[in-house]
N, C-alpha and C positions, 0 to 999 in steps of 0.2 A: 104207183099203187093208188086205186081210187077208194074212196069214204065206202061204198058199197062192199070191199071187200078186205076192206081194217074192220068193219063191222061183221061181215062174216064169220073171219079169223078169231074176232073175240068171242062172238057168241059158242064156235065151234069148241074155241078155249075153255071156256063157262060151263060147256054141256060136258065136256073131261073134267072139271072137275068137280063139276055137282056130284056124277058118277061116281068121284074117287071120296065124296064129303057122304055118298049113300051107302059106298060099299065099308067106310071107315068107323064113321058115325061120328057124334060132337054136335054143339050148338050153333046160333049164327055166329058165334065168332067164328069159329074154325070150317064154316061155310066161306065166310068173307075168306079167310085167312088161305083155303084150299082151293078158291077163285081167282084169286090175285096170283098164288104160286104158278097156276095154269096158263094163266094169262101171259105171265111174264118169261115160262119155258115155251110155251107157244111162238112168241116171236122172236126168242132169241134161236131158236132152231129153225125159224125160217129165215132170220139172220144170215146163219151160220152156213145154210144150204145157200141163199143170195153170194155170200161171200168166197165159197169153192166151187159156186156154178154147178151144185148138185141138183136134179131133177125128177124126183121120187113121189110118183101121186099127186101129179100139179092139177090144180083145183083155179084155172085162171092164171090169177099172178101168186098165187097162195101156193107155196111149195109143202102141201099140205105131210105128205110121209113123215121127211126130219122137223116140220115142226109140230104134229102127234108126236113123237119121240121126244122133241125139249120138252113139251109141256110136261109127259109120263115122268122122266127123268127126274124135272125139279120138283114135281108132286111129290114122287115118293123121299127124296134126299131133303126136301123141304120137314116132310113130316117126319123122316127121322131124328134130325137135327132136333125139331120143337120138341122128341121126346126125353130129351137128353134132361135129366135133371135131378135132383139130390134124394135120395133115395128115403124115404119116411122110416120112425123107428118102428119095430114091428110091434102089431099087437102087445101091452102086457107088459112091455120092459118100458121101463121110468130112465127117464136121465140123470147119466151121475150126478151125486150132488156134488158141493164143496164140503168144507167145515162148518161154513155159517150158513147155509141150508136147514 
């Protein structure tokens, strides 16, 4: 694999998941954060394609099909995952107190 086309495969990375940071929305963190996830499903599915000698939408040496799919994959399970988290008290209600409250 040449430097010409590890730069391809990220920028193509990049551009999934700008797409996924415009269609989602959030600041630059969760730009970086929805970049990096892109990135890093990106080559683990062209990985994953190198490694059972699958050949789907080749782009060069870029087994571009399964790795648009890694990238899709961890994008969305990436951003599920980050939404997981402790659910706020609603509106209005106060928290119990004790005694010495």
């Amino acid at each position: 694999m040449t430097l010409p086309s590890i730069l391809l495969g990220t920028l193509i990375a990049m551009i999934i998941g700008c797409g996924f940071h415009f269609w989602r929305g959030g600041g630059l963190r969760w730009l970086i954060v929805f970049n990096l996830f892109s990135i890093v499903g990106f080559w683990i599915g062209h990985g994953v394609a190198m490694l059972f000698k699958l050949s789907f939408l080749p782009l060069g040496p870029i087994n571009l099909g399964p790795a648009i799919i890694g990238a899709v994959v961890l994008l969305f399970t990436g951003y599920w995952l980050s939404m997981a988290s402790v659910e706020p008290n609603p509106k209005g209600q106060e928290k119990p107190r004790g005694k010495n409250d």
